[in-house]
N, C-alpha and C positions, 0 to 999 in steps of 0.2 A: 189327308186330313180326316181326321174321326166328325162324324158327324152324328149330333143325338136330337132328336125329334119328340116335340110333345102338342096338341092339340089343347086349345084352351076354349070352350063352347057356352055362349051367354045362355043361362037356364029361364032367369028372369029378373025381373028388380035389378040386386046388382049381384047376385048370383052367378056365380062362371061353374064350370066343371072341368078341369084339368085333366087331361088323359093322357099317361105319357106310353112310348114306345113297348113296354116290356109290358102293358099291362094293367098299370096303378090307376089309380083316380084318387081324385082330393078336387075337396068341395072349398070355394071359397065365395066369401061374401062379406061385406059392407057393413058398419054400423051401423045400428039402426037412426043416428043423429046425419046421416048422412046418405039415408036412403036405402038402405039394407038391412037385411031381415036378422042378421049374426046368425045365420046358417052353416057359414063355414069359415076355413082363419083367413088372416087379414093374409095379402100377399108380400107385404113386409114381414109380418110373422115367418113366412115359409121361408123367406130370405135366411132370415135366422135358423132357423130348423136345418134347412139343410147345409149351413155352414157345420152347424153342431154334429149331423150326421156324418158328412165329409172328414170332418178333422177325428170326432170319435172314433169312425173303422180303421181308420192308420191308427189311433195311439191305440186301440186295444190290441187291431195285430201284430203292430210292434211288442206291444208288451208281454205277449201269449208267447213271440219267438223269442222272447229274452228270459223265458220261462217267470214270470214273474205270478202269484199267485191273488187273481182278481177275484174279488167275490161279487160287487155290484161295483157300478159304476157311471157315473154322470155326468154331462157335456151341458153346463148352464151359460145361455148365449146373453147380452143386455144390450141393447145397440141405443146410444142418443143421437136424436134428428134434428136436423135442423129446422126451426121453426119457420121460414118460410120455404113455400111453392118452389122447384118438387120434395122438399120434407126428405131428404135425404139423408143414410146415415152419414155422421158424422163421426164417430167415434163407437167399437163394439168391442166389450169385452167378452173372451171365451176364458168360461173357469172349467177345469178340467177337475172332478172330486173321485177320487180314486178310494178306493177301498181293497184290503186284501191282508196278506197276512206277510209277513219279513217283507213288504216291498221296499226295495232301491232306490230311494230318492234320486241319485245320479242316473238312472235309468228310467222312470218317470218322466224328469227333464228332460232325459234326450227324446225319449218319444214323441211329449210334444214339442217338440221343437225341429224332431225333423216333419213331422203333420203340416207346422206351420210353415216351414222355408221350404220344405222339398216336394211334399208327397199331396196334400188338401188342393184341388184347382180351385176351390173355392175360394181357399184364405189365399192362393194366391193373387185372384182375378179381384176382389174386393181391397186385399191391400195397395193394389194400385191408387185406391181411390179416398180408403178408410184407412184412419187409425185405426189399426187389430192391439190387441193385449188380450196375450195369452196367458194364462196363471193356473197353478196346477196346488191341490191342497192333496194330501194323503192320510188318509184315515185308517187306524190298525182296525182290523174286526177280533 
């Protein structure tokens, strides 16, 4: 079993500092209605972030091996919670907005769609729990 490792260390208030194995840190911290200084992002936010990151590196490398010409490219996450205690997602849309030049709409589709059924542990591990809706827009440049 693979095993990954991150240290999460309270700085102050409601301040943490996130240090993961390879190196990284990221700051997080609280609104200030609820006792934190907005020093760093919510830990809901990161949730999202790196679904976005996860499902992102599969559809760009899939789409780099399908030779497909990117020129930017963005993973926009929106997740709704539930309103009571623990506030959990309850439903996250991932829009996939793609830009480049002759891209393959069939090809687009397959990327993300193998990201979300095969390749993302993330989309995997949350869709046990979440509605995911994934959707992909393409923009000629």
């Amino acid at each position: 079993m693979d095993r990954i490792q991150a240290t999460v260390s309270w700085q102050e208030g409601m301040a943490f500092k996130g240090q993961t194995e390879s190196g990284h840190s990221v700051q997080m911290d609280a609104a200030p209605e609820v006792g934190g200084a907005n020093r760093g992002a919510r830990p809901m936010e990161l949730l999202l972030t790196a679904l976005g990151g996860c499902t992102g590196m599969d559809v760009i490398s899939i789409l780099r091996k399908m030779r497909q010409q990117i020129t930017s490219y963005e993973v926009r996450v929106a997740g709704s919670r539930a309103g009571d205690h623990p506030r959990v997602f309850q439903e996250i849309t991932v829009e996939h907005v793609v830009r480049g030049r002759d891209l393959a709409e069939d090809m687009v589709a397959r990327a993300v769609k193998l990201s979300e059924t095969r390749y993302c542990p993330i989309s995997a591990m949350l869709g046990k729990s979440v509605r995911l809706v994934h959707t992909y827009r393409i923009e000629e440049t």
